[in-house]
VMD Tcl script that draws the C-alpha trace (Angstrom):
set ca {
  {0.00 0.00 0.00}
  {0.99 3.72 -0.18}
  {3.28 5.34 2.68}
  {2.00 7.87 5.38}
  {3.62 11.06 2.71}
  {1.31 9.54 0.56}
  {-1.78 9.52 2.21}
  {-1.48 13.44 3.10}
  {-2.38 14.33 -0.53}
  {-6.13 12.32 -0.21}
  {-9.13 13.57 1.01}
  {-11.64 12.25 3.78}
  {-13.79 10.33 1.14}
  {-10.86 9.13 -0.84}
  {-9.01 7.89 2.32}
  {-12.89 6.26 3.75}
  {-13.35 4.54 0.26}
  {-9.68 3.04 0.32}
  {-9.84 2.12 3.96}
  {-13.14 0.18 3.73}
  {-11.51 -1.93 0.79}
  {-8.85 -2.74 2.70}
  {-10.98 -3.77 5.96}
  {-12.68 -6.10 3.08}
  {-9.39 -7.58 2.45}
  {-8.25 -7.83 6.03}
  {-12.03 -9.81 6.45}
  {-11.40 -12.05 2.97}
  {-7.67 -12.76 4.22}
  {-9.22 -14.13 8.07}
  {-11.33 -16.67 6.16}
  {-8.57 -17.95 4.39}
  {-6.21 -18.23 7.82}
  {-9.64 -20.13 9.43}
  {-9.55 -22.19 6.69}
  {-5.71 -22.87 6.62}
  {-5.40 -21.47 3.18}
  {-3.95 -18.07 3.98}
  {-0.07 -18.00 1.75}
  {1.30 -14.78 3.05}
  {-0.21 -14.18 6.84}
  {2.17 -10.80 7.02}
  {0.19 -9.50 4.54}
  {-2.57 -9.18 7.63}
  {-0.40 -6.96 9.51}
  {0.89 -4.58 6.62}
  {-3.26 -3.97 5.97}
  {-3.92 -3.41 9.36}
  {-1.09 -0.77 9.76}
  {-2.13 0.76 6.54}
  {-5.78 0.87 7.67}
  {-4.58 2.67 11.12}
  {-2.39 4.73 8.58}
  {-5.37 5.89 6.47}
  {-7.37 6.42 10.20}
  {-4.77 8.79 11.71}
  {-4.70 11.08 8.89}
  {-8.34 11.22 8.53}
  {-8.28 12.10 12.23}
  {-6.01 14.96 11.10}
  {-8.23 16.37 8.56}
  {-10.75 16.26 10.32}
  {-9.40 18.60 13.20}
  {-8.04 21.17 10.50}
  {-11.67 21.43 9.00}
  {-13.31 22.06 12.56}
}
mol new
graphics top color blue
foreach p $ca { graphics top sphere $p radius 0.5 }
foreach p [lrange $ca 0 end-1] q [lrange $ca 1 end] { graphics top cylinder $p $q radius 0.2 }
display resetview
């Protein structure tokens, strides 16, 4: 996924929209670990840190706009 420079350029929708596909990625990549099929289970951690990523600097945009 992108880097946190990267994220500073999006705005709140964009960075919503990207972090609800990967939360549907982090779900489809848990069935596969329940099911023993999961290849690459680091991939799970990267998503989740680029999720909180994504989070933060919505959190940040959000306080500049108020």
């Amino acid at each position: 996924m992108k880097k946190k420079v990267e994220f500073k350029d999006d705005s709140i929708a964009e960075l919503t929209a990207k972090s609800r596909d990967l939360k549907q990625e982090i779900f489809n990549l848990r069935l596969q670990q329940a099911s023993g099929q999961l290849e690459k289970p680091h991939r799970l951690r990267k998503l989740r840190k680029d999720v909180a990523r994504m989070e933060t600097q919505m959190s940040v945009l959000r306080n500049k706009n108020a």
